[in-house]
C-alpha positions as CSV (number, residue, x, y, z in Angstrom):
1,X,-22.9,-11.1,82.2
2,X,-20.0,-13.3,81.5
3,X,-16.1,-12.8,81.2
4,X,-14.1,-14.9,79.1
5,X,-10.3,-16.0,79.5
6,X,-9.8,-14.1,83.2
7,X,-8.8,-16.2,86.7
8,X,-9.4,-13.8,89.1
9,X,-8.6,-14.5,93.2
10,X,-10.6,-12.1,95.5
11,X,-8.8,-11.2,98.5
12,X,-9.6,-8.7,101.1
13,X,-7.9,-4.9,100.3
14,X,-6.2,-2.2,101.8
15,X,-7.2,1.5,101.1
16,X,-4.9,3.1,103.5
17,X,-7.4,6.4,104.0
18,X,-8.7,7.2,107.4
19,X,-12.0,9.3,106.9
20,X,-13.1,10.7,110.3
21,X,-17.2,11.4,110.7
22,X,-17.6,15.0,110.4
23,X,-14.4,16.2,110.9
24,X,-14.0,19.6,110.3
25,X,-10.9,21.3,109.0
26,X,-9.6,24.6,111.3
27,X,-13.3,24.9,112.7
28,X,-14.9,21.9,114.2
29,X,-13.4,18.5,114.2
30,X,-16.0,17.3,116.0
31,X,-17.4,14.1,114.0
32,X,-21.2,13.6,114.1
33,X,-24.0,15.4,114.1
34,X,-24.0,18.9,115.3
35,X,-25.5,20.0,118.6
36,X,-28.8,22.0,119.1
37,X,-28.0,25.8,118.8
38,X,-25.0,25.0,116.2
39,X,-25.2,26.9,113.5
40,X,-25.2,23.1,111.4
41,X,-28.1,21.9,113.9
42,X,-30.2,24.5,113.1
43,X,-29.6,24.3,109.2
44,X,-30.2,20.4,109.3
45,X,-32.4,19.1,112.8
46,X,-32.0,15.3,113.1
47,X,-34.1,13.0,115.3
48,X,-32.4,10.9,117.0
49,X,-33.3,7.2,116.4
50,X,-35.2,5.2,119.5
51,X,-32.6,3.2,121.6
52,X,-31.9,-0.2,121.5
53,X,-32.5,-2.7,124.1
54,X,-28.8,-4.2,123.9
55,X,-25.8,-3.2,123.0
56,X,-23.6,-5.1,121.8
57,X,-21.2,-5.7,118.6
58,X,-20.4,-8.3,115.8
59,X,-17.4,-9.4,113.8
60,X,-18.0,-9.9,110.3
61,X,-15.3,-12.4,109.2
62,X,-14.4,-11.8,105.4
63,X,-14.8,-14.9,103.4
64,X,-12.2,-17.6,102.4
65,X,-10.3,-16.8,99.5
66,X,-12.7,-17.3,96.3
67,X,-11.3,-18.1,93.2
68,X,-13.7,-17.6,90.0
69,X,-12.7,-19.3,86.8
70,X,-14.4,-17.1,83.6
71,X,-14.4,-19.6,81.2
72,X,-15.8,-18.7,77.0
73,X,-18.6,-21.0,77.9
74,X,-19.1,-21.6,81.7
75,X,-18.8,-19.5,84.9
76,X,-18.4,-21.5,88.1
77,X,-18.0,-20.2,91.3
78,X,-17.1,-21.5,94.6
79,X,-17.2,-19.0,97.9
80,X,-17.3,-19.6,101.3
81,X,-20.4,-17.4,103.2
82,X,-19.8,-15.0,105.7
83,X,-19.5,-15.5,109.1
84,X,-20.6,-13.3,111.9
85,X,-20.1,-13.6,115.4
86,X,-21.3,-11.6,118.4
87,X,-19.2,-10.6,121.5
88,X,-20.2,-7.6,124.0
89,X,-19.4,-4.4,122.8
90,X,-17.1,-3.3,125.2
91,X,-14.8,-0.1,125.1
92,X,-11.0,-0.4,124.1
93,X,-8.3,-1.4,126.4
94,X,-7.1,0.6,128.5
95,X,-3.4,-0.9,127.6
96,X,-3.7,-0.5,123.8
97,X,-6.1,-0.8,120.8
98,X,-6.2,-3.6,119.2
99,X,-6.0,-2.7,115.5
100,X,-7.3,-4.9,112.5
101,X,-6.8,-2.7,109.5
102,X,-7.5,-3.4,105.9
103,X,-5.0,-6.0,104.4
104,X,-2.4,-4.5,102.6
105,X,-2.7,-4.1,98.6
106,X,-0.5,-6.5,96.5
107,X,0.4,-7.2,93.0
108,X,-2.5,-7.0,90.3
109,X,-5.0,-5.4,93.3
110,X,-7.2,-3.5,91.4
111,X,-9.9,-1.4,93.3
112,X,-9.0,-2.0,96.4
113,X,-11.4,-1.1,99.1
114,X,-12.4,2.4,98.8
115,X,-10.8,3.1,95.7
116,X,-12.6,5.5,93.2
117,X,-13.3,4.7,89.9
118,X,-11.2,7.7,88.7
119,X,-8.5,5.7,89.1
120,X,-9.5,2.5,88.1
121,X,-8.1,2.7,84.4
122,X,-4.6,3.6,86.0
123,X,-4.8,0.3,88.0
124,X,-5.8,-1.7,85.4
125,X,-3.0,0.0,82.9
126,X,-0.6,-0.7,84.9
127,X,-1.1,-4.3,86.8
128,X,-1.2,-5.4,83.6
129,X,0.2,-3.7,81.1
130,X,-3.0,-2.4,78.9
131,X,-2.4,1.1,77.1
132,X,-4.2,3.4,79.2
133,X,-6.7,4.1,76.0
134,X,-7.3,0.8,75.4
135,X,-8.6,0.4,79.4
136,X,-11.0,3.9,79.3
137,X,-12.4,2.9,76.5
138,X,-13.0,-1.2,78.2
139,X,-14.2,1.2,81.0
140,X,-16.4,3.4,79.3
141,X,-17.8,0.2,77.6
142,X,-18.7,-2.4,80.2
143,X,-22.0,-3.5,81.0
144,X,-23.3,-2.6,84.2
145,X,-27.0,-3.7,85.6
146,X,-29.5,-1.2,85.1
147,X,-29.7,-1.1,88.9
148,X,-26.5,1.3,88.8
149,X,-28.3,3.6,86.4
150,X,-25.2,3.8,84.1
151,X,-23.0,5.0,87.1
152,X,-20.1,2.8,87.3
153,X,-18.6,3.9,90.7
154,X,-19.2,1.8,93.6
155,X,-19.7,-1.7,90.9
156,X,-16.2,-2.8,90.2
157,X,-15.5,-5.1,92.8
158,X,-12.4,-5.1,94.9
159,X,-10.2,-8.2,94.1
160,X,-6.7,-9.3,93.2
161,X,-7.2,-9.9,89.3
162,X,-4.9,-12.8,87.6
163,X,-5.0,-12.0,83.7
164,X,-5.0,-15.5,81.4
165,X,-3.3,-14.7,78.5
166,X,-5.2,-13.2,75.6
167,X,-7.5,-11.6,78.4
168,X,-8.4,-8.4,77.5
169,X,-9.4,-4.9,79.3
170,X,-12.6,-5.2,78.7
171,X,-12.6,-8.9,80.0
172,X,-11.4,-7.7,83.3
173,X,-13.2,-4.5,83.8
174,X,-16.1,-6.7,83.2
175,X,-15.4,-9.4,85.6
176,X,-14.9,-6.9,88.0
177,X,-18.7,-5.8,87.8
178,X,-19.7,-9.5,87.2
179,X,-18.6,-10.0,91.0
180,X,-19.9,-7.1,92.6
181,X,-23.5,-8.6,90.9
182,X,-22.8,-12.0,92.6
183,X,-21.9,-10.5,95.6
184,X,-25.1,-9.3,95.9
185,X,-27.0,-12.5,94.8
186,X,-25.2,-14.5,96.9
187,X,-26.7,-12.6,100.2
188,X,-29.8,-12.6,98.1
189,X,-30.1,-8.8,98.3
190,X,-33.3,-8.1,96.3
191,X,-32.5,-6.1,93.1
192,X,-34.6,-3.3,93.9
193,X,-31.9,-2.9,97.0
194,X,-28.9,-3.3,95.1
195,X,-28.1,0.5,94.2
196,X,-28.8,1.4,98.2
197,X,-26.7,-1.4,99.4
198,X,-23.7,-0.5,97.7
199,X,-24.0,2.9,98.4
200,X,-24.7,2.6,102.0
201,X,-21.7,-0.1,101.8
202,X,-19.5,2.6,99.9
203,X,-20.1,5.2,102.9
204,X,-19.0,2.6,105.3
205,X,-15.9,1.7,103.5
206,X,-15.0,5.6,103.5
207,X,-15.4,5.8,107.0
208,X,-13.3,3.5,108.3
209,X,-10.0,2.2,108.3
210,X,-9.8,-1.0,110.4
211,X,-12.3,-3.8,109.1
212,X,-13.3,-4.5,112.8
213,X,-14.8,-0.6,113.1
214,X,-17.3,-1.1,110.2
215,X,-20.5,-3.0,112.2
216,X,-20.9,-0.1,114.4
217,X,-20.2,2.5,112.1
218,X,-23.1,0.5,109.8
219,X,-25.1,0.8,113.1
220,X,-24.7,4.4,113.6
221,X,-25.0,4.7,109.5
222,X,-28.1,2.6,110.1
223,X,-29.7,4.8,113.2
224,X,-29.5,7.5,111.2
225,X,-31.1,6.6,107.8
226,X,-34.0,5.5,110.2
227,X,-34.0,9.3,111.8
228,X,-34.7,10.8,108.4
229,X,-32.1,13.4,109.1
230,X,-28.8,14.4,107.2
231,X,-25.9,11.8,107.6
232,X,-23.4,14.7,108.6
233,X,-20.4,12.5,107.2
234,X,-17.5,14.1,105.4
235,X,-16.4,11.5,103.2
236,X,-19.7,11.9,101.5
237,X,-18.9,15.9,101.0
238,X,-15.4,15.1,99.9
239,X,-16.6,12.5,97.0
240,X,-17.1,15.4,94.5
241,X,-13.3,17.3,95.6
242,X,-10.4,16.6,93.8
243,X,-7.8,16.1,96.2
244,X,-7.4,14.2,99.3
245,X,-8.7,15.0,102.5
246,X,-9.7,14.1,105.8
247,X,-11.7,17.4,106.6
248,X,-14.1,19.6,105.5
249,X,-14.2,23.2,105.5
250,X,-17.6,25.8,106.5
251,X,-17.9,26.7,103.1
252,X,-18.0,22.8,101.8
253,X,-20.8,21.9,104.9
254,X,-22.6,25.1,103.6
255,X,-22.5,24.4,99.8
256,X,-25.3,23.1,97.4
257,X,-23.7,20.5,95.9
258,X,-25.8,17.1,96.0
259,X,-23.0,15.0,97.8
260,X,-23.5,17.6,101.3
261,X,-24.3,15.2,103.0
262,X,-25.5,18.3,106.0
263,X,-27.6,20.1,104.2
264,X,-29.3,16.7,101.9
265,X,-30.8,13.9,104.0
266,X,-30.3,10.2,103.3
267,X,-27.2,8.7,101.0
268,X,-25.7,10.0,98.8
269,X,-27.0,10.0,95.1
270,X,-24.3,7.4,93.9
271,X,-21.4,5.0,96.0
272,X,-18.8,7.2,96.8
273,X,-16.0,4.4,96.1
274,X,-15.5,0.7,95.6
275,X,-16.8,-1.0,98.8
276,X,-15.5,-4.2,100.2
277,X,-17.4,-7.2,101.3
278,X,-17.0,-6.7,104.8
279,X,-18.8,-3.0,104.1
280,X,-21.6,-4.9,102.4
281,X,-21.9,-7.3,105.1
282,X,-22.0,-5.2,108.0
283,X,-24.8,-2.9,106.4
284,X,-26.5,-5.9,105.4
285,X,-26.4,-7.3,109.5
286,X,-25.2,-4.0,111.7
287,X,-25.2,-5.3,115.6
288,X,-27.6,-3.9,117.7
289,X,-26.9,-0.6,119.6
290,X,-28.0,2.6,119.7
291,X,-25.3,5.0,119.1
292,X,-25.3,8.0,117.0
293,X,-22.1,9.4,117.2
294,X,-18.7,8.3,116.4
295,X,-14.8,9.7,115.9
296,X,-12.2,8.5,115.2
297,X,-9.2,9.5,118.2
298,X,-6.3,7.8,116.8
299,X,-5.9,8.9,112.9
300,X,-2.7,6.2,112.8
301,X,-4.1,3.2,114.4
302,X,-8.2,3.7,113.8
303,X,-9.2,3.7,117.1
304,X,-12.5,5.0,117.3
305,X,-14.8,6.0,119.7
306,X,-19.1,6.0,119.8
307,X,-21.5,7.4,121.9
308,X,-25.2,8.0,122.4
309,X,-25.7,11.0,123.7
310,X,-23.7,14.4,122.1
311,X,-22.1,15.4,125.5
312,X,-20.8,11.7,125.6
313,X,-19.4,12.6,121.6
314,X,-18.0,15.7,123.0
315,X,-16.2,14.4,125.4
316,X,-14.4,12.0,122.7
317,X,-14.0,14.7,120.0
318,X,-11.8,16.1,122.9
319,X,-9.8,12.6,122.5
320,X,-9.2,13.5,118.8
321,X,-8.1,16.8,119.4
322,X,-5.1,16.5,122.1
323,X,-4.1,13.5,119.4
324,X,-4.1,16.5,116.5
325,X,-2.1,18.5,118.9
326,X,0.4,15.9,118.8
327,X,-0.1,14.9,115.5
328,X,-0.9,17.7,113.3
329,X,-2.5,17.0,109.6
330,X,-4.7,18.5,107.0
């Protein structure tokens, strides 16, 4: 699939939302997966993955600014590979967190980093001055690989866009898809895995807000797809609701709908937003470590918090509660 007339500069992106694992509006802010003789537990039993014989934690540098020149004829590409490096995974300071978040969004950023594609054709309209019909219908015509089965959300990749003159909507919505596909050939993800990467990928991005959280939650994201359980993770329930929300209520964990991500096992039938690389690349290489829960104690800064064992979550969901006390939200 080729582009023609668009200079595009991929950047890392900001999405500014903090999704907490399982958090649970006015009932159980808890985060994870609920303990035998919950009422969740007994609905949805999960197996918890064997542990691992070290535990420790990567760093998934983003790659070097790539610039991609979409030419009428030619399409070249240059792009740095990912980096990953290992340290011991150690608990947060006890003087501070050291936050990494998302970069912040600038002009042109379309997409950014769990965006959904509901609100793609806004972005697009306005960065660059398209008529909003013009940029559905460029939306509703692109060409996706048949690996997304026609579902465009999760494909458009994140990027700051740069529109040649004479480039049209439908030039950029489709350079936008044209990256996500060689993002995933350039890790040489076998095609058959594409639609689960960027889905798992998509999940992670929801779940976190600093980029140096997302290899253990891709571990504990990992640990449990290996269980064969349900993934117990709100931002998978909330996909399908219109507004947005950190928690979830009893009646959404106890609903039908094929995005409950309690009462269905595995992902999700379709990305639940735009993933970054850094998602992609942290599903693709999650550090060793056996953790199964997570939560996220600090709803400003990111800090989170994982455990192996549910008493050990417990005690962290405690964390995240005095922080609600003192910081109330929705």
């Amino acid at each position: 699939m080729r582009s023609k007339a668009v200079v595009w500069t991929l950047v890392g992106l900001a999405a500014a939302v903090v999704l907490v694992l399982a958090l649970s509006s006015g009932n159980d802010e808890t985060g994870g997966v609920a303990a035998p003789g919950d009422p969740a537990a007994t609905e949805t039993p999960l197996t918890e993955a064997p542990p691992q014989e070290t535990t420790t934690s990567s760093t998934t540098r983003q790659p070097e600014t790539t610039t991609t020149t979409l030419a009428s004829s030619t399409t070249t590409t240059t792009s740095e590979p990912p980096t990953t490096t290992s340290t011991p995974a150690t608990a947060p300071p006890s003087n501070g967190y050291a936050a990494v978040p998302k970069p912040a969004t600038g002009p042109n950023t379309i997409a950014p980093g769990g965006a959904l594609t509901k609100h793609l054709a806004e972005d697009i309209a306005s960065s660059f001055g398209f008529d909003l019909t013009e940029v559905e219908a460029a939306i509703a015509g692109v060409e996706l690989p048949p690996e997304a089965g026609g579902i465009l959300e999760g494909w458009p990749a994140p990027g700051t866009y740069q529109r040649v003159d004479g480039a049209s909507a439908a030039e950029i919505v489709q350079a936008m898809v044209d990256r996500r596909v060689a993002q995933l050939e350039a890790r040489n993800v076998p095609r058959d895995e594409w639609h689960r990467v960027v889905t798992a990928a998509s999940v992670i991005e929801k779940e976190t807000y600093n980029q140096n959280e997302k290899p253990r939650v891709a571990r504990v994201l990992t640990n449990r797809l290996a269980g064969g359980g349900p993934l117990q993770m709100d931002s998978i329930i909330l996909y399908p609701v219109p507004e947005d929300r950190i928690f979830t209520t009893s009646a959404e964990r106890a609903s039908e709908q094929p995005y409950n991500s309690y009462r269905h096992h595995g992902l999700p039938p379709t990305p639940i937003c735009s993933p970054d690389e850094a998602s992609i690349d942290a599903f693709l290489a999650p550090p060793p470590g056996d953790w199964w829960f997570y939560v996220t104690i600090d709803l400003h800064s990111g800090e989170t918090r994982y455990a192996i064992t549910y008493e050990e979550h417990q005690a962290n969901v405690e964390l995240l509660r005095a922080w609600l006390r003192d910081n109330p939200t929705k």
